[in-house]
C-alpha positions as a LaTeX table, in Angstrom:
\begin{tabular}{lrrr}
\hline
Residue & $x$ (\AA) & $y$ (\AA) & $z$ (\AA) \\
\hline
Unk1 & 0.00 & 0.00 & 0.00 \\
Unk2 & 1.48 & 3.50 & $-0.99$ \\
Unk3 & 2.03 & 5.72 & 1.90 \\
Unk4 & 0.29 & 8.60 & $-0.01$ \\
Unk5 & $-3.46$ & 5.94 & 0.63 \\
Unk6 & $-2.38$ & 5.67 & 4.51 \\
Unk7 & $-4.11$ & 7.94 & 7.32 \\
Unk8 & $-1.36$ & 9.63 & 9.50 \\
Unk9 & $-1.20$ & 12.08 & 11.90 \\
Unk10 & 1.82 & 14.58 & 12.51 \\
Unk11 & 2.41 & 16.99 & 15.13 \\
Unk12 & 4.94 & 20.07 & 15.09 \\
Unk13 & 6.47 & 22.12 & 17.80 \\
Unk14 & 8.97 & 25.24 & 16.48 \\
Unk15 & 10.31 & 28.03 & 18.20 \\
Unk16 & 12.12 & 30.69 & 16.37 \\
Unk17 & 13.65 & 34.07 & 16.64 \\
Unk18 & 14.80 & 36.79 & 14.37 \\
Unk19 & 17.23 & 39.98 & 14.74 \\
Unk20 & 14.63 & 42.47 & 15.57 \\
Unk21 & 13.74 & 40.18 & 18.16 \\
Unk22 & 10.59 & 38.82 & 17.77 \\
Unk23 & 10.07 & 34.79 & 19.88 \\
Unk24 & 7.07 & 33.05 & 18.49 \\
Unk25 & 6.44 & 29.51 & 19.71 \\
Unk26 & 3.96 & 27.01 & 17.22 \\
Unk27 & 2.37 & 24.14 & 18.10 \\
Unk28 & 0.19 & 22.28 & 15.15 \\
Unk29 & $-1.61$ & 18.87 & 14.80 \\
Unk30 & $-2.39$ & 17.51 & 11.33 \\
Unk31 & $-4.49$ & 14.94 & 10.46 \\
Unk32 & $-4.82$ & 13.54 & 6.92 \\
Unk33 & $-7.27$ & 10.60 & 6.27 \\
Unk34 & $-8.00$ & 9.22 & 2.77 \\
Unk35 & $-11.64$ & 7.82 & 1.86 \\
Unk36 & $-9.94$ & 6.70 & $-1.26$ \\
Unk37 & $-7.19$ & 6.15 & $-3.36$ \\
Unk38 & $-8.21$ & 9.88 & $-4.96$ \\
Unk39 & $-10.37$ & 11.04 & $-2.05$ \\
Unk40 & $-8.96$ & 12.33 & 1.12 \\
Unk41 & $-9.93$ & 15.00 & 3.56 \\
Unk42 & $-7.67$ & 16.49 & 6.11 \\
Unk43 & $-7.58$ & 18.45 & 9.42 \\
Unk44 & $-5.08$ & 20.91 & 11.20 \\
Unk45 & $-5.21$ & 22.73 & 14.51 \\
Unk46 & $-2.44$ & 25.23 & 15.66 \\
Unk47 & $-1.48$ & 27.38 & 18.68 \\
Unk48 & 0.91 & 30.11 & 18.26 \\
Unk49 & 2.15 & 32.95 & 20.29 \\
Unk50 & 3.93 & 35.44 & 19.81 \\
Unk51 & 6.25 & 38.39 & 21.13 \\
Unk52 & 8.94 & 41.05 & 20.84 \\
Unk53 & 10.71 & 42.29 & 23.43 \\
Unk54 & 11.86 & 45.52 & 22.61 \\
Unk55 & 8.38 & 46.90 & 22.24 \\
Unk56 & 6.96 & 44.27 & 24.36 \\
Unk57 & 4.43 & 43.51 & 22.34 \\
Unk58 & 2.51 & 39.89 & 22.53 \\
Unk59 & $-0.15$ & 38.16 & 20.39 \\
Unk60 & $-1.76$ & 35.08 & 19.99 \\
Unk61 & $-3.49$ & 33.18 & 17.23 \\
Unk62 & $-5.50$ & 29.50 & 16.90 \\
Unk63 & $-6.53$ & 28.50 & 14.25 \\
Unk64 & $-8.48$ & 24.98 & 12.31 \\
Unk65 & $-8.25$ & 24.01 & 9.59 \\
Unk66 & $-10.32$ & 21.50 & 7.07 \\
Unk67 & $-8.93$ & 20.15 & 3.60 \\
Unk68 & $-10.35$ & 18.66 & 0.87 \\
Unk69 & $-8.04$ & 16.70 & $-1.90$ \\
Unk70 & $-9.84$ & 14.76 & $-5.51$ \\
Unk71 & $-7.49$ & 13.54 & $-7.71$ \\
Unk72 & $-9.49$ & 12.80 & $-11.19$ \\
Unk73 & $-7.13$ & 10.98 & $-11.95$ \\
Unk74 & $-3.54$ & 10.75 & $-12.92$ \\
Unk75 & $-2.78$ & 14.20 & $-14.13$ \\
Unk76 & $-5.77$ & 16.82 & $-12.27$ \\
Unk77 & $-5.98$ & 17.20 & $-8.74$ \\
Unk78 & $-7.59$ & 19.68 & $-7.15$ \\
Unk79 & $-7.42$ & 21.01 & $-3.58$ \\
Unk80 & $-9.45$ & 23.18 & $-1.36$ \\
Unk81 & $-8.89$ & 24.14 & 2.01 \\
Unk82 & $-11.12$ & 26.46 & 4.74 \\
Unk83 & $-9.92$ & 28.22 & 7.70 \\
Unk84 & $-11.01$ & 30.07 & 10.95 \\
Unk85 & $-8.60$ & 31.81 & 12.84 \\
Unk86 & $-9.03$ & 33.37 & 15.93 \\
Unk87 & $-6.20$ & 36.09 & 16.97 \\
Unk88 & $-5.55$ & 38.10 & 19.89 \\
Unk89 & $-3.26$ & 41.39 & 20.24 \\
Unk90 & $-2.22$ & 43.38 & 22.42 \\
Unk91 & $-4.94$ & 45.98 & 20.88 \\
Unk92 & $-7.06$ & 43.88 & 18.38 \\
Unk93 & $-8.88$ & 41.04 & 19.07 \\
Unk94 & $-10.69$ & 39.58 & 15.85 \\
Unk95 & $-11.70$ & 35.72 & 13.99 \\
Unk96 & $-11.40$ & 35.87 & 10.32 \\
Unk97 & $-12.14$ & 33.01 & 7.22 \\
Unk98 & $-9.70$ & 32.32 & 5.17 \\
Unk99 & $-8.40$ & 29.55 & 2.35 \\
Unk100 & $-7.27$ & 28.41 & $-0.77$ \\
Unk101 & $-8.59$ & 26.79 & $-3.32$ \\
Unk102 & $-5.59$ & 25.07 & $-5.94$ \\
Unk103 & $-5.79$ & 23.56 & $-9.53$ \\
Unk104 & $-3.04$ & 21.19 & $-9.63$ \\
Unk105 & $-1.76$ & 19.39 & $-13.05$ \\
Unk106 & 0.54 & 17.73 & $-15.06$ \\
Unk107 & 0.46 & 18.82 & $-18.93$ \\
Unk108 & 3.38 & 17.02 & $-19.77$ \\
Unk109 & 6.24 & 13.97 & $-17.81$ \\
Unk110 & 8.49 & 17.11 & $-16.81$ \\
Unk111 & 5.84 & 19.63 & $-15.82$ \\
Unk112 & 3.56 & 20.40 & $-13.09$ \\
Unk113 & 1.82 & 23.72 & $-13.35$ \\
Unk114 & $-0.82$ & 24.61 & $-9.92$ \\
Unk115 & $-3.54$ & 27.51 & $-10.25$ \\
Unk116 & $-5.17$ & 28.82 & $-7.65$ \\
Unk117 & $-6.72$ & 31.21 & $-5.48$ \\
Unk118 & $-5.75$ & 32.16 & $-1.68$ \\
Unk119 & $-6.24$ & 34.41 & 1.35 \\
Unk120 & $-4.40$ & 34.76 & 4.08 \\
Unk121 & $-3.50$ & 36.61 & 7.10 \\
Unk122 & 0.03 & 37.72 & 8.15 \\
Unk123 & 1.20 & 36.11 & 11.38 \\
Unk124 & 4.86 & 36.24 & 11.37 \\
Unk125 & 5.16 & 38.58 & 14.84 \\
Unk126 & 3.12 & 40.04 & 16.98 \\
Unk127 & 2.74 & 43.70 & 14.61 \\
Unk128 & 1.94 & 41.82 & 12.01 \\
Unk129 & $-1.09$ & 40.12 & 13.50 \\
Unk130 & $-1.97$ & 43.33 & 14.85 \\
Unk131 & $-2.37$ & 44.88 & 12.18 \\
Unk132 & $-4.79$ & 42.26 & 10.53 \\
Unk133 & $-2.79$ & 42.24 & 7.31 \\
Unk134 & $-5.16$ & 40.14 & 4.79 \\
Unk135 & $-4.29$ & 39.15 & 1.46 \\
Unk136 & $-6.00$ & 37.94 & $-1.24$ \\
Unk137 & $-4.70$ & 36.82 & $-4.77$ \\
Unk138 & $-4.04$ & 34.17 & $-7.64$ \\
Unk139 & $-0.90$ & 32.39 & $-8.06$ \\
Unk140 & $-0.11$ & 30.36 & $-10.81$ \\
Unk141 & 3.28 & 27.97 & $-10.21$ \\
Unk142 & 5.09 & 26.64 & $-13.43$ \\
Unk143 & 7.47 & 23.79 & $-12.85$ \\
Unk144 & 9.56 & 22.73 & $-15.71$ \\
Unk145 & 12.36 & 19.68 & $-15.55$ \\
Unk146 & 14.59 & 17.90 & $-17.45$ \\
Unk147 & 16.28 & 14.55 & $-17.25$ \\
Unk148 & 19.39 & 16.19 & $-17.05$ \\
Unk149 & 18.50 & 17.96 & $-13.71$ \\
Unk150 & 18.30 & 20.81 & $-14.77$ \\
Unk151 & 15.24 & 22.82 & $-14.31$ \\
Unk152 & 13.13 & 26.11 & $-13.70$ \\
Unk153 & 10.00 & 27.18 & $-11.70$ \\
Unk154 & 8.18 & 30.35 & $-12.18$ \\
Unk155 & 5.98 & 31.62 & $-9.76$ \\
Unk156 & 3.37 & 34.31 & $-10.81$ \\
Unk157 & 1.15 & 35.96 & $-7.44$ \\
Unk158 & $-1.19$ & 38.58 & $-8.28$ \\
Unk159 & $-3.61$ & 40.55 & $-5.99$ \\
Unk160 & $-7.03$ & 39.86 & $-6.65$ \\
Unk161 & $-7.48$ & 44.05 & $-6.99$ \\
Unk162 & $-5.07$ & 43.90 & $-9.25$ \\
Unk163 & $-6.38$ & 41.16 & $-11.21$ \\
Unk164 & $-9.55$ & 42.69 & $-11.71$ \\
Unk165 & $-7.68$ & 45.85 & $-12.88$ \\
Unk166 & $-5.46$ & 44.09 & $-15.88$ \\
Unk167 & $-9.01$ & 41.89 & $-16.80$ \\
Unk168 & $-10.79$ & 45.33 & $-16.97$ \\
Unk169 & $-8.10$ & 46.62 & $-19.16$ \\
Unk170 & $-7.82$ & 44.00 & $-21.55$ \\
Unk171 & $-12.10$ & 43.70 & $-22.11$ \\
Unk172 & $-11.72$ & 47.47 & $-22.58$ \\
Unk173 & $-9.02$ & 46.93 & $-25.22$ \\
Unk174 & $-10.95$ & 44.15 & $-26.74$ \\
Unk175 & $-14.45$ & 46.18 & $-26.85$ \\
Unk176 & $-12.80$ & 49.09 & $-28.09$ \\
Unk177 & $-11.00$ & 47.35 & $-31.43$ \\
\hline
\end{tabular}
């Protein structure tokens, strides 16, 4: 039996630091379980906390997460995933939806190309969190290989505002001529 058809269940602790310092500690559970071998949901909790202490400023965030994976079959999978996350700050205190929804394919033996949509949140210290930094945009990842090992990925991320800006130029272009 492949591994990729086996449930499993992983846990992560991490603790990091950076030069401005900022300590964060991150505690996660995942749980994957498969229903099939192209059907499998998953689950993820997570804890993390946050400071700096030059400005002595702390936050908090946990978060669940649920995950949905169909493989059509050899070459089209697609992925969507749904999160709440609850933060605390040490002046906001909010819950906010976010997730990502992902295209994955393979057009050719040495090429997998993912499309998608996502939002998230900034959580990286406790300003950033703060400051309920939310993102939204589409991403398109191009991986190209060779059996010579050489290789190249390209990695496209637009805002969705943006997005809607370049579409609106081009179907004014195109109603125009």
């Amino acid at each position: 039996m492949k591994r990729s058809h086996m449930p499993y269940i992983e846990g992560k602790v991490a603790i990091t630091k950076d030069n401005g310092e900022n300590k964060a500690m991150n505690n996660s559970v995942r749980v994957e379980i498969p229903l099939s071998t192209k059907l499998s949901i998953g689950t993820r909790v997570r804890y993390r906390n946050t400071k700096n202490d030059i400005t002595r400023n702390e936050a908090s965030l946990n978060d669940g997460q649920v995950g949905l994976s169909n493989k059509f079959n050899g070459r089209i999978t697609l992925l969507a995933r749904g999160e709440l996350r609850m933060q605390n700050s040490y002046t906001n205190e909010y819950m906010e939806s976010i997730g990502e929804i992902m295209l994955k394919t393979k057009p050719s033996a040495m090429q997998h190309l993912e499309i998608g949509a996502k939002r998230e949140l900034q959580d990286f210290n406790a300003e950033l969190i703060n400051e309920k930094i939310l993102m939204n945009h589409y991403f398109l990842n191009n991986n190209l290989s060779s059996t010579m090992g050489l290789g190249g990925t390209h990695n496209i991320c637009i805002p969705i505002k943006q997005m809607i800006m370049i579409a609106t130029c081009y179907l004014h272009r195109f109603i125009i001529i």
